[in-house]
PAZANU-996611 format. One record per atom (N, C-alpha, C): residue number from 1; atom name; residue in three letters; x, y, z. Coordinates in steps of 0.05 Angstrom, whole numbers, m for minus. Each point is the difference from the previous one (the first is absolute). Last residue first. Layout:
<pts>
    n  atom  res      px      py      pz
  NUM    CA  ALA       X       Y       Z
...
</pts>
This chain:
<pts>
    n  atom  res      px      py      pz
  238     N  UNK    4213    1813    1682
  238    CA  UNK       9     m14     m24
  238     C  UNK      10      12     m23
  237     N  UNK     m49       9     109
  237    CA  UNK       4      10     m25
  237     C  UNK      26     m28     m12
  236     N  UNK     m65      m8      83
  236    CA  UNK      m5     m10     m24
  236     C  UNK      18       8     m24
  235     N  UNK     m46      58      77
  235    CA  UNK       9     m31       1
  235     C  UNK       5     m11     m39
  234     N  UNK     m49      89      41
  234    CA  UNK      30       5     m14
  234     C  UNK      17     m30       2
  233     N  UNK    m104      53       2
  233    CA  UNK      12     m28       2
  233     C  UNK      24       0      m8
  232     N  UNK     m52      88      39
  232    CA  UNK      18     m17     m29
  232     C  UNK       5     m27      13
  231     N  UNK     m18      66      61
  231    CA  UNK     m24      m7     m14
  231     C  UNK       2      m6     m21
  230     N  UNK      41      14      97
  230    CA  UNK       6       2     m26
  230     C  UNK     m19     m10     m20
  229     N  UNK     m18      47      88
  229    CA  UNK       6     m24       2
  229     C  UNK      m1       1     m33
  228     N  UNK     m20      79      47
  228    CA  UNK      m4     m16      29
  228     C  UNK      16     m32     m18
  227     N  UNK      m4      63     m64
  227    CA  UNK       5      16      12
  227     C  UNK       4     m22      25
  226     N  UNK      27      m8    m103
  226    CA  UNK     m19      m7      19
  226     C  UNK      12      19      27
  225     N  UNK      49      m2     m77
  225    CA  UNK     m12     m22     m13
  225     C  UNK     m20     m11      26
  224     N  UNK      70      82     m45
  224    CA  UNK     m22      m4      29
  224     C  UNK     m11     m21     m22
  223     N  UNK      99      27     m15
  223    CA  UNK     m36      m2     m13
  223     C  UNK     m14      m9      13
  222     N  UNK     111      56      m4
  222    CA  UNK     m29     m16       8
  222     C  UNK     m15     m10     m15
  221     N  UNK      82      54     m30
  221    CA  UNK      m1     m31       9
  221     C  UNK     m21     m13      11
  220     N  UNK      17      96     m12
  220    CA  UNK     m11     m11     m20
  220     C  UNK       8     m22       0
  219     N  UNK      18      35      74
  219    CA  UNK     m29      m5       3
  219     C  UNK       2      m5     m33
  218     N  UNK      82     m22      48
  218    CA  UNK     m18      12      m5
  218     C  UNK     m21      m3     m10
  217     N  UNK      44     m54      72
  217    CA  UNK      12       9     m25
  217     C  UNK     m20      27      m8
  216     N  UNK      40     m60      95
  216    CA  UNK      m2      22      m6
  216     C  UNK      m7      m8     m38
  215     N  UNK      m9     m64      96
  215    CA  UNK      16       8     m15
  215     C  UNK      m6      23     m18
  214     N  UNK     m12     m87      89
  214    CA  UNK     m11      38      m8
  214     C  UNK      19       0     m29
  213     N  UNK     m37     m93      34
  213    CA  UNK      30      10      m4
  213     C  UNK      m7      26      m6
  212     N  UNK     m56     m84      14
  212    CA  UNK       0      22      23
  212     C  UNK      22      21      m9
  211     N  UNK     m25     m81     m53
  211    CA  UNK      18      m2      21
  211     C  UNK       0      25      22
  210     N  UNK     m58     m10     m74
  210    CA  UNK       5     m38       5
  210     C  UNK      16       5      28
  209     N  UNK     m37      81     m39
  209    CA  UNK     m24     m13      15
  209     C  UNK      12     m27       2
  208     N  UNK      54      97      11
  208    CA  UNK       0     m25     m25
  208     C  UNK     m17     m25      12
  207     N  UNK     m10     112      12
  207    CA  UNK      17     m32      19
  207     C  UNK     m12     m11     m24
  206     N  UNK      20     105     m19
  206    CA  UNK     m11     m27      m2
  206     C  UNK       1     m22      20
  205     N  UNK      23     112     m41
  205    CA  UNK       5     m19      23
  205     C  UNK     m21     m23       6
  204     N  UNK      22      88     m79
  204    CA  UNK     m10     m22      18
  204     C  UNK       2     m19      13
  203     N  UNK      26     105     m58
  203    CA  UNK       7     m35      14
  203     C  UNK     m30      m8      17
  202     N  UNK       5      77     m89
  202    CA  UNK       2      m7      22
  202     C  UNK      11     m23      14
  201     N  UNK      49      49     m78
  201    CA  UNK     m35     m13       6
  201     C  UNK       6      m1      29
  200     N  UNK      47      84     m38
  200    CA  UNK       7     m32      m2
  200     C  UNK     m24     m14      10
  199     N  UNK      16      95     m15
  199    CA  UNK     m12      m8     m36
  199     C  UNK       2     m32      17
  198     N  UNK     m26      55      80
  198    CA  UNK      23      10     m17
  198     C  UNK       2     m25     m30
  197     N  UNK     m34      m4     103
  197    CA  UNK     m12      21     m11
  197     C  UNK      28       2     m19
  196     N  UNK     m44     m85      34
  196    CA  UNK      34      10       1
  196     C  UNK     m16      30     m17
  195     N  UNK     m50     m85      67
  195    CA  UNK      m8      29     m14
  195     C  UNK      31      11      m7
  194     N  UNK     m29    m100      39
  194    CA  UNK      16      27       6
  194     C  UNK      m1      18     m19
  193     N  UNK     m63     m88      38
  193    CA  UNK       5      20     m18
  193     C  UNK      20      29      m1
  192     N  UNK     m23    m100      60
  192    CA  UNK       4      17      m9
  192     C  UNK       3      16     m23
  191     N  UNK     m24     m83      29
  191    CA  UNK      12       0      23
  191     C  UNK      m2      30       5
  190     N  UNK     m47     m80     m79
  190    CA  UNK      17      19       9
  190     C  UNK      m1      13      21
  189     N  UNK       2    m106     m28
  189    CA  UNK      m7      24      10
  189     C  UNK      11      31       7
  188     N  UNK      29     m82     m84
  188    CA  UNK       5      16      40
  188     C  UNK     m23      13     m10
  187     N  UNK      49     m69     m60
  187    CA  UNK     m21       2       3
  187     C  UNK      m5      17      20
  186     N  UNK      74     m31     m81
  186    CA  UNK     m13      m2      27
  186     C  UNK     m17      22       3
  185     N  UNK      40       6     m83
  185    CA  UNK     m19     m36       0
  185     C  UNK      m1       2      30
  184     N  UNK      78      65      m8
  184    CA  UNK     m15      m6     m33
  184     C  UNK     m13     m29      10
  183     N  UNK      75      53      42
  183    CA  UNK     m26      m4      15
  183     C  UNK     m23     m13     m11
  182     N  UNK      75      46     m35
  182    CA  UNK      13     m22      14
  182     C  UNK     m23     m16      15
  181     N  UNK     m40      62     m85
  181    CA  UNK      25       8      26
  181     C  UNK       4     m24       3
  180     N  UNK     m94       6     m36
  180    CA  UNK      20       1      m6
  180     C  UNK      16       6      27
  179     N  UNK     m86     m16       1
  179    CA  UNK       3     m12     m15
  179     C  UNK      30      11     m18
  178     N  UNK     m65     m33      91
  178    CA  UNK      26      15      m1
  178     C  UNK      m1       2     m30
  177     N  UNK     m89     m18      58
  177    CA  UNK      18      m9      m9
  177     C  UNK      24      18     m11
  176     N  UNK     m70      11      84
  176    CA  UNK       9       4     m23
  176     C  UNK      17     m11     m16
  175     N  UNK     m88      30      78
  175    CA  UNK      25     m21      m6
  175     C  UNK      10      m4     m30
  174     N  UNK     m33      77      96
  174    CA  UNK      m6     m17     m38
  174     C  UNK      13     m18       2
  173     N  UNK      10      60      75
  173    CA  UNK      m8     m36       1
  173     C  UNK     m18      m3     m15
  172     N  UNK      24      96     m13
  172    CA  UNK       9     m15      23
  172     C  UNK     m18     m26       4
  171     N  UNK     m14      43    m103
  171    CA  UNK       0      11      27
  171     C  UNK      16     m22      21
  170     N  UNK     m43      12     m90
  170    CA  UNK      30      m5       2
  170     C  UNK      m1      11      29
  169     N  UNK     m93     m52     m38
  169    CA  UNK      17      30       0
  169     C  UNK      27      m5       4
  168     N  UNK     m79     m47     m51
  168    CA  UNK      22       0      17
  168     C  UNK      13      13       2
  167     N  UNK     m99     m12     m44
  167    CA  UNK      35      11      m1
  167     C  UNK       3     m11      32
  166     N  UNK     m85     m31     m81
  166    CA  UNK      14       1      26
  166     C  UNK      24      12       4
  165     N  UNK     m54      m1     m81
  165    CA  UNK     m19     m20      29
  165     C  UNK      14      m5      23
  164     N  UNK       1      67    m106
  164    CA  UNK      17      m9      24
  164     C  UNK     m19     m13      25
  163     N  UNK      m8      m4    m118
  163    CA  UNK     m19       6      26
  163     C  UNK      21       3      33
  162     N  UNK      10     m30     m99
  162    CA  UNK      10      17       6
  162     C  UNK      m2      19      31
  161     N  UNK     m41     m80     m66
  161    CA  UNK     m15      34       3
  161     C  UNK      24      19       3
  160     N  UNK      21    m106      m2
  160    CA  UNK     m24      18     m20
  160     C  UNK       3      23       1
  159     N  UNK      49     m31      62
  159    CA  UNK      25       0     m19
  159     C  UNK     m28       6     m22
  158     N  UNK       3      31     105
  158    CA  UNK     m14     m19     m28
  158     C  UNK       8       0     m20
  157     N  UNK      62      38      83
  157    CA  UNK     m26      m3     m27
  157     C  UNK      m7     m19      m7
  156     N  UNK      48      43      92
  156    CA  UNK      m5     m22      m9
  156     C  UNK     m17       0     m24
  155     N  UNK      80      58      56
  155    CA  UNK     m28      m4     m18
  155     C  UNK      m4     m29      m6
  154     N  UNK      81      65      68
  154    CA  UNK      m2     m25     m29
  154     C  UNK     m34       8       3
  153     N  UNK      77      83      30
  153    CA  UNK     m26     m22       2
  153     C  UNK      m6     m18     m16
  152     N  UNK      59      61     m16
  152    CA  UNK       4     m15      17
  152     C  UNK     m15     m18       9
  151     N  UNK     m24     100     m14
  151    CA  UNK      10     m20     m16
  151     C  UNK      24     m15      25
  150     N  UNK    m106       5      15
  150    CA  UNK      28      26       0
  150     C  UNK      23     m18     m11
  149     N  UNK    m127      12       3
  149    CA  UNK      30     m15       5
  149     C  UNK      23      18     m12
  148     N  UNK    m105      m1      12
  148    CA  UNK      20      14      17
  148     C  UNK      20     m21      m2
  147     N  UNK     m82      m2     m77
  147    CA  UNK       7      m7      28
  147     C  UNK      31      19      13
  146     N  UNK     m50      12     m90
  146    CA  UNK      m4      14      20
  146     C  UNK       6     m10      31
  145     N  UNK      34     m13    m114
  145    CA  UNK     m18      m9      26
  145     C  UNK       6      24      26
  144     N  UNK      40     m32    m107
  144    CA  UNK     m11      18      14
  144     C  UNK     m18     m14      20
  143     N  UNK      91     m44     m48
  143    CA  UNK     m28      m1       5
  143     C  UNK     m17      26      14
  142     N  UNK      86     m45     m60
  142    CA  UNK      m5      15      12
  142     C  UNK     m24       7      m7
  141     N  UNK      93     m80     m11
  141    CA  UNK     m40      17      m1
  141     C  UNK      m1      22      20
  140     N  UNK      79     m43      m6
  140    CA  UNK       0      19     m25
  140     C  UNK     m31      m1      m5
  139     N  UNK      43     m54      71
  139    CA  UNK      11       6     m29
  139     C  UNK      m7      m3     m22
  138     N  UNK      m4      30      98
  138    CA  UNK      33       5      m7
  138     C  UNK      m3     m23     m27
  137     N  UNK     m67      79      15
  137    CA  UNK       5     m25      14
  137     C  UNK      13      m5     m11
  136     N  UNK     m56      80      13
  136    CA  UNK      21     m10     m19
  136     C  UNK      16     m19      16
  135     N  UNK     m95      63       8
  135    CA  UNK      24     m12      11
  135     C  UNK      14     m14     m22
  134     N  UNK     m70      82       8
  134    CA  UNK       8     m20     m22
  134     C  UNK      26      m5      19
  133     N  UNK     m92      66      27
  133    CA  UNK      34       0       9
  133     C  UNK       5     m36     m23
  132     N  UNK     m73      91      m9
  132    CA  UNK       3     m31       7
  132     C  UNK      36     m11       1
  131     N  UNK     m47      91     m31
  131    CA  UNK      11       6      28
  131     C  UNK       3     m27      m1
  130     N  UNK     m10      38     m77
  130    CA  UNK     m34     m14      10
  130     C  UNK       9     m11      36
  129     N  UNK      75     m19     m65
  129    CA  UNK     m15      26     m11
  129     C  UNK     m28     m12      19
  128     N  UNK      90     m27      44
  128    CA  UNK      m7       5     m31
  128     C  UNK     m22      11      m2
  127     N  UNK      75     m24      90
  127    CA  UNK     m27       8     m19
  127     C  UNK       0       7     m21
  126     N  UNK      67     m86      43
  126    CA  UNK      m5      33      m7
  126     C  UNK     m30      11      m8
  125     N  UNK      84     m85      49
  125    CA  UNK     m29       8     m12
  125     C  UNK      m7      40      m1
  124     N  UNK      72     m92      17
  124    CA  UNK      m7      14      m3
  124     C  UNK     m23       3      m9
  123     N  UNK      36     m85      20
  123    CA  UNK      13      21      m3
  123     C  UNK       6      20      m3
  122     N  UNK     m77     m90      32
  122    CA  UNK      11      32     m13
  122     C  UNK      33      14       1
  121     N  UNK     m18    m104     m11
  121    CA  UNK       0      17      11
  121     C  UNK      m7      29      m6
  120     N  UNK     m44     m95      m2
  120    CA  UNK      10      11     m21
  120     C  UNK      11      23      21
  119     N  UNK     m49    m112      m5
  119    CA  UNK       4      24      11
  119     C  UNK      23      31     m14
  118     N  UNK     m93     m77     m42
  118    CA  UNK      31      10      m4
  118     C  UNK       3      17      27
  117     N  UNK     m76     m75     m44
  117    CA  UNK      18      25      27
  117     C  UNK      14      14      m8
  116     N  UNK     m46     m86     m28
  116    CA  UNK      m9      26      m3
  116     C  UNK      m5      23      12
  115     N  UNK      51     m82      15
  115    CA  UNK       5       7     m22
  115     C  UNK     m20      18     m12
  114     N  UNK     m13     m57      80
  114    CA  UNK      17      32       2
  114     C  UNK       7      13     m19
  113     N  UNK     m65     m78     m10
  113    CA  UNK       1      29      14
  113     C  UNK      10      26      11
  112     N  UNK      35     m93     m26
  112    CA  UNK     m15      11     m24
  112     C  UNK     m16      35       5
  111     N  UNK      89     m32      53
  111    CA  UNK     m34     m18       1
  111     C  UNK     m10      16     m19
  110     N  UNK     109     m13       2
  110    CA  UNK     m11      14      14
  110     C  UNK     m28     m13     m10
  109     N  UNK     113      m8       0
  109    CA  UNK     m28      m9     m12
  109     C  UNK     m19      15      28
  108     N  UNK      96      45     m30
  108    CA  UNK     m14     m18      24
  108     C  UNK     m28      m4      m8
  107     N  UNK     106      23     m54
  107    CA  UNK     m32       1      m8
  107     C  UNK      m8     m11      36
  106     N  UNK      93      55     m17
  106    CA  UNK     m13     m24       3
  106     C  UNK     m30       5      m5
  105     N  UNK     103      46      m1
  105    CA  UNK     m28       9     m15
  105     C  UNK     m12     m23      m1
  104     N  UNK      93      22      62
  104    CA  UNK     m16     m12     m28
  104     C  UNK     m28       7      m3
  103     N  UNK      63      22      83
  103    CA  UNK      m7       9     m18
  103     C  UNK      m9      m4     m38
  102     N  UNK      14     m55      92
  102    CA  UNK      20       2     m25
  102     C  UNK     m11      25     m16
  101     N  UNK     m66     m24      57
  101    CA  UNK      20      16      22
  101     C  UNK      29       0     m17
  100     N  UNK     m89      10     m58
  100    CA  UNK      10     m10       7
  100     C  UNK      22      11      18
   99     N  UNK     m90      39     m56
   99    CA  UNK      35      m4       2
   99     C  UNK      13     m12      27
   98     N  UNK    m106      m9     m75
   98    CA  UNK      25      17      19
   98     C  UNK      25      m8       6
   97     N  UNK    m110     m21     m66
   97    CA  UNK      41       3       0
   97     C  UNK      11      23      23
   96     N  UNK     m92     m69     m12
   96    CA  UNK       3      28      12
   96     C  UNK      38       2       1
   95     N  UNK     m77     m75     m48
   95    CA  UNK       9       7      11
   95     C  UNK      13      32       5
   94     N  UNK     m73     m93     m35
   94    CA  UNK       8      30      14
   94     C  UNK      20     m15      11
   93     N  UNK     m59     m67     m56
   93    CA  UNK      22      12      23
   93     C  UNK       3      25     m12
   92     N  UNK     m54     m71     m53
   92    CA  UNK      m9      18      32
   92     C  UNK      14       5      18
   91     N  UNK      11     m32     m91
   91    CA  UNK      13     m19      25
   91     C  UNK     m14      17      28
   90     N  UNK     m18      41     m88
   90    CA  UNK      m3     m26      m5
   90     C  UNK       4     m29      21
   89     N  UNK       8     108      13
   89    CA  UNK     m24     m16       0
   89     C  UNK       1     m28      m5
   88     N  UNK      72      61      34
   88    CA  UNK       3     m22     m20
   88     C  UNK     m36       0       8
   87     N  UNK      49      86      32
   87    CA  UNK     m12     m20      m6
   87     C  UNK       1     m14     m19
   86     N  UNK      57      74      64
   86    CA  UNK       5     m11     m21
   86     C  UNK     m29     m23       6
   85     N  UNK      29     111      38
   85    CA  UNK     m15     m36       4
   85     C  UNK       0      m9     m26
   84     N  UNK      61      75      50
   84    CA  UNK     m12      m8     m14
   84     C  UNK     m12     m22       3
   83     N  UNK      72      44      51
   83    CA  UNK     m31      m6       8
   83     C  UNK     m30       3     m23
   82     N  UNK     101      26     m19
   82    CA  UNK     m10     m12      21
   82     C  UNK     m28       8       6
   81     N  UNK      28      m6    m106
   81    CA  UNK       4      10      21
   81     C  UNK     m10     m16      27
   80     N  UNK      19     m19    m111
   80    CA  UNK     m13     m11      20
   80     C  UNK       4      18      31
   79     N  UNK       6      15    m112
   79    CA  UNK      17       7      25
   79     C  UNK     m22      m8      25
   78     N  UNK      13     m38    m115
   78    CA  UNK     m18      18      23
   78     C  UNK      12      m1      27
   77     N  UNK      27     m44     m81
   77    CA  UNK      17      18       6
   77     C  UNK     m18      18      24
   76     N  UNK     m37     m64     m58
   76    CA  UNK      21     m20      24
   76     C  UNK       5      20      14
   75     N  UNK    m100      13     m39
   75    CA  UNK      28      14     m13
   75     C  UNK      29     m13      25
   74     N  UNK     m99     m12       5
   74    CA  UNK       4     m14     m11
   74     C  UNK      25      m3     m17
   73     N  UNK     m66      21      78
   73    CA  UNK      15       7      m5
   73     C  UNK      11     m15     m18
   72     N  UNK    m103      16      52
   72    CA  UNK      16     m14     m15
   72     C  UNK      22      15     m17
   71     N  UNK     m46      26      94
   71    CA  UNK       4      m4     m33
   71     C  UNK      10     m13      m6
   70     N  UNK      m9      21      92
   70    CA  UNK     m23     m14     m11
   70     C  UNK      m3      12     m40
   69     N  UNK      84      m1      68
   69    CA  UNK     m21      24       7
   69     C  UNK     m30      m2     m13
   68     N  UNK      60     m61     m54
   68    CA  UNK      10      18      22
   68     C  UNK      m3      24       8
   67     N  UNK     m14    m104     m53
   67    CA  UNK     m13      25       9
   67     C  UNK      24      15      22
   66     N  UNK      m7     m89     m79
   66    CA  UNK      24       9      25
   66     C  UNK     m19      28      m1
   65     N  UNK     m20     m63     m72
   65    CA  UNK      m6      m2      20
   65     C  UNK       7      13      30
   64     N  UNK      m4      10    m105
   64    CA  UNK      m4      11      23
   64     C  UNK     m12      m6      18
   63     N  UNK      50     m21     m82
   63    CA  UNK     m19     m16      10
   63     C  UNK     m21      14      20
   62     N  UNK      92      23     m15
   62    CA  UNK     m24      14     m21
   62     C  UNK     m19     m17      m1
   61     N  UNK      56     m18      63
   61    CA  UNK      m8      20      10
   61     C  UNK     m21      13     m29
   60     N  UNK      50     m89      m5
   60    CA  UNK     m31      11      26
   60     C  UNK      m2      23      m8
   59     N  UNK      72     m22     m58
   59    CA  UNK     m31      m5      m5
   59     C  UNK     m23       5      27
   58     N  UNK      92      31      16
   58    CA  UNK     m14      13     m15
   58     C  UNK     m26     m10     m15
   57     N  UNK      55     m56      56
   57    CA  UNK      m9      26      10
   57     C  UNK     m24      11      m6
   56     N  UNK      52     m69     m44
   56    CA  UNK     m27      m7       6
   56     C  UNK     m17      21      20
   55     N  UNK      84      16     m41
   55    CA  UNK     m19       3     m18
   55     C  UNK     m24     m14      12
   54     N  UNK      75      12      47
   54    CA  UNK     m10      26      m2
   54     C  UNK     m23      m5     m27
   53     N  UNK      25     m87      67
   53    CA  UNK      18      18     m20
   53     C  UNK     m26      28      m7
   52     N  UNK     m35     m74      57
   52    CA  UNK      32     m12       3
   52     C  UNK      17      29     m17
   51     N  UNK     m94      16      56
   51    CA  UNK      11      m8     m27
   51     C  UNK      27      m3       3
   50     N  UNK     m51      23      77
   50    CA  UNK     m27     m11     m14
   50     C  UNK      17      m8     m30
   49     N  UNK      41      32      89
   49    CA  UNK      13     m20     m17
   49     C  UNK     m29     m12     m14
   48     N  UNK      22      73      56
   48    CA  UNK     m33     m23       5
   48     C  UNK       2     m15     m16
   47     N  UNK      73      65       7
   47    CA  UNK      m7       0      28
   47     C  UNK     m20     m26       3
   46     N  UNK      41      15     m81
   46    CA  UNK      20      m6      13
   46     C  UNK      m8       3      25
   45     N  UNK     m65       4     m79
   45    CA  UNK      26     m14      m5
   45     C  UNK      14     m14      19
   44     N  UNK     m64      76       8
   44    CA  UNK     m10     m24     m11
   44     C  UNK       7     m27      m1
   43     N  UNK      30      86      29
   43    CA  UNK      m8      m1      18
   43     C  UNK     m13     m32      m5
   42     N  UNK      55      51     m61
   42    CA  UNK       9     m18      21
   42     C  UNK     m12     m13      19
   41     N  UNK     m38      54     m63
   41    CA  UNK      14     m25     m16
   41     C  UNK      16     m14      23
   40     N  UNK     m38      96      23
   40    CA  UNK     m14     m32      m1
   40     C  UNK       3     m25     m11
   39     N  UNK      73      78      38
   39    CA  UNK     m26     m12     m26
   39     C  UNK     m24     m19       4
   38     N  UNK      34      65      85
   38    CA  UNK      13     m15     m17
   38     C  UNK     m16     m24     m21
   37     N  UNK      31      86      86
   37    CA  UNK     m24     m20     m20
   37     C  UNK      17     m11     m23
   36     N  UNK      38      57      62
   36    CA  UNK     m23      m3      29
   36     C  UNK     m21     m10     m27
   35     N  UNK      86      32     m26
   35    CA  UNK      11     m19      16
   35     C  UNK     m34      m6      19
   34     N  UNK      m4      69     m68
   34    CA  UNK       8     m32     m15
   34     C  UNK      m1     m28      27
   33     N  UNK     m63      81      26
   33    CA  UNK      27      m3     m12
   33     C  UNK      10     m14      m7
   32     N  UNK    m106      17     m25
   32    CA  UNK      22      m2      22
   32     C  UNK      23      m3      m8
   31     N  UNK     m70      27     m55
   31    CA  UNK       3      22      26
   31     C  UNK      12      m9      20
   30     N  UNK      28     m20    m102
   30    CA  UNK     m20     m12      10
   30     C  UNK      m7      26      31
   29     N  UNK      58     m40    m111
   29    CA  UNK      m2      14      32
   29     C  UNK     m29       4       3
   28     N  UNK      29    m102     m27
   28    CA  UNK       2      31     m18
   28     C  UNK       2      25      26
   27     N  UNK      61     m82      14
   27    CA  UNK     m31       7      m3
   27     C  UNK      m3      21     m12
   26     N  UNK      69     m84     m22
   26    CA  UNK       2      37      13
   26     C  UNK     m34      m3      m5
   25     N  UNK      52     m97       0
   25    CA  UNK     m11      16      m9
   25     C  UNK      m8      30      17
   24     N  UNK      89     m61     m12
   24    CA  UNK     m22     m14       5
   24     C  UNK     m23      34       1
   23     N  UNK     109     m54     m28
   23    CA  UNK     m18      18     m12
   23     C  UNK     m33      m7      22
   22     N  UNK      79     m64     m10
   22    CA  UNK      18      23       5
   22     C  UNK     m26      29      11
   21     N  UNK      m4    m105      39
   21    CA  UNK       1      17     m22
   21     C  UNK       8      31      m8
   20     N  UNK      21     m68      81
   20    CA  UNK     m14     m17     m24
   20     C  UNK      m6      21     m22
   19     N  UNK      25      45      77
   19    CA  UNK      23     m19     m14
   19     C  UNK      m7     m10     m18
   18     N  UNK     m61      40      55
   18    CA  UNK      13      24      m7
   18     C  UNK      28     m15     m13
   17     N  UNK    m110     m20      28
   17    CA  UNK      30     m14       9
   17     C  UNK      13      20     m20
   16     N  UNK     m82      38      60
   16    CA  UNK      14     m12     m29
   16     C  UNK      27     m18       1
   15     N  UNK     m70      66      54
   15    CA  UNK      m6     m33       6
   15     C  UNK      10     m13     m23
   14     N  UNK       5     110      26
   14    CA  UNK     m11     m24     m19
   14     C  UNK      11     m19      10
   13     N  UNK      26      72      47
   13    CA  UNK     m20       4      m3
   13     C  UNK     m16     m32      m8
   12     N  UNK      91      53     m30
   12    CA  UNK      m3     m22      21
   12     C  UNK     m25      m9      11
   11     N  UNK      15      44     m93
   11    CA  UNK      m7       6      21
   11     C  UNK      m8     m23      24
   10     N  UNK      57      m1     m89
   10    CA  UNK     m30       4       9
   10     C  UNK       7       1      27
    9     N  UNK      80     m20     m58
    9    CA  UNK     m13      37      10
    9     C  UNK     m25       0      12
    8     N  UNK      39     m81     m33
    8    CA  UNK       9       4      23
    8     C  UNK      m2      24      15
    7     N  UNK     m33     m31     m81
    7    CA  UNK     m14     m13      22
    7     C  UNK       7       3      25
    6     N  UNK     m11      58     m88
    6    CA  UNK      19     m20      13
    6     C  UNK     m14      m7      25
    5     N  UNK     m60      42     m70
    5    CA  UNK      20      12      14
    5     C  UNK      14     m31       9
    4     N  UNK     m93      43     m70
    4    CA  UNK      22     m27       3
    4     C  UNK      17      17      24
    3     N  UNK     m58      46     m59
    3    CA  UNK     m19     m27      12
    3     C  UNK      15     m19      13
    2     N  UNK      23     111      m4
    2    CA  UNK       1     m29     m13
    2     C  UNK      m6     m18      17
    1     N  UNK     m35     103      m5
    1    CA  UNK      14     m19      16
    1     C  UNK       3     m27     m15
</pts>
């Protein structure tokens, strides 16, 4: 993949001005989809405006100050996914990249403590050798464990160990953020689960937690982000 693409091809997604220059930077590939992450050169630059131009970017980051998911990253081109956690030790801020009711890709600051979290979805899961069931999360770890979860279901890890310390199930009055379709960055309780027996995903039926509004997308659009009461600090994005 080239290190470079037009500015007007990126992916609506990004938080870019798309006139002022011609060229702006491609992530490497990665386990999320282009349009659901995005470089970390930008994230530096143009969301936390920590540097005026791409070369003072690139000195932080080989500096390494910028963590994500509790490493240090140091390559611009690295693919920042949702619900990643971005740290600045040096300035003691966290933060947690999601998506916006503009469907944009926003950072929401977050408490030193939550930053050693991560929530994560399963997307599937399969047995492997020694009967232990390996989930696969939407991106791209995959963890063996013995708790009862189904895919769909979010997780909560320890971004150290790996350790799961809490799920949220996808169930009737979860609560969930949207993360694509027309529907993309709001927030509903879910209402329902409609089962489509045949290759098309399932639906789901939501109220929208600002305005009461029922509405329909599919389930690979969810992400349980709490069960009795949302459990992300979602104030704040940028």
């Amino acid at each position: 993949m080239s290190g470079h693409q037009k500015r007007v091809a990126a992916p609506k997604s990004w938080r870019i001005e798309r006139k002022k220059h011609k060229w702006v930077v491609n992530p490497r590939p990665g386990p999320h989809p282009k349009d659901k992450s995005i470089p970390l050169l930008l994230i530096v630059r143009d969301i936390l405006k920590l540097a005026d131009n791409t070369r003072e970017a690139r000195r932080i980051l080989k500096q390494g100050h910028i963590l994500v998911n509790g490493k240090v990253r140091k390559d611009h081109r690295f693919p920042v996914g949702l619900f990643d956690i971005i740290s600045i030790p040096l300035m003691d801020q966290h933060y947690r990249l999601l998506i916006d009711d503009k469907s944009k890709l926003s950072l929401t600051r977050i408490k030193k403590e939550d930053a050693a979290t991560k929530l994560c979805r399963v997307n599937n899961k399969r047995y492997v050798k020694g009967g232990r069931i390996q989930l696969n999360m939407h991106d791209g770890r995959n963890i063996l464990s013995d708790i009862d979860v189904k895919t769909y279901d979010s997780v909560v890890l320890k971004l150290d160990t790996n350790e799961i310390v809490d799920v949220f199930r996808r169930k009737k009055g979860s609560k969930a953020i949207v993360i694509g379709g027309r529907h993309s960055g709001e927030l509903g309780e879910i209402e329902e689960v409609k089962e489509v027996r045949s290759s098309q995903p399932n639906k789901v039926i939501l109220k929208n937690l600002e305005n009461g509004e029922i509405f329909e997308t599919i389930e690979d659009y969810i992400f349980v982000v709490g069960e009795e009461k949302v459990e992300l600090d979602l104030e704040g994005l940028r």
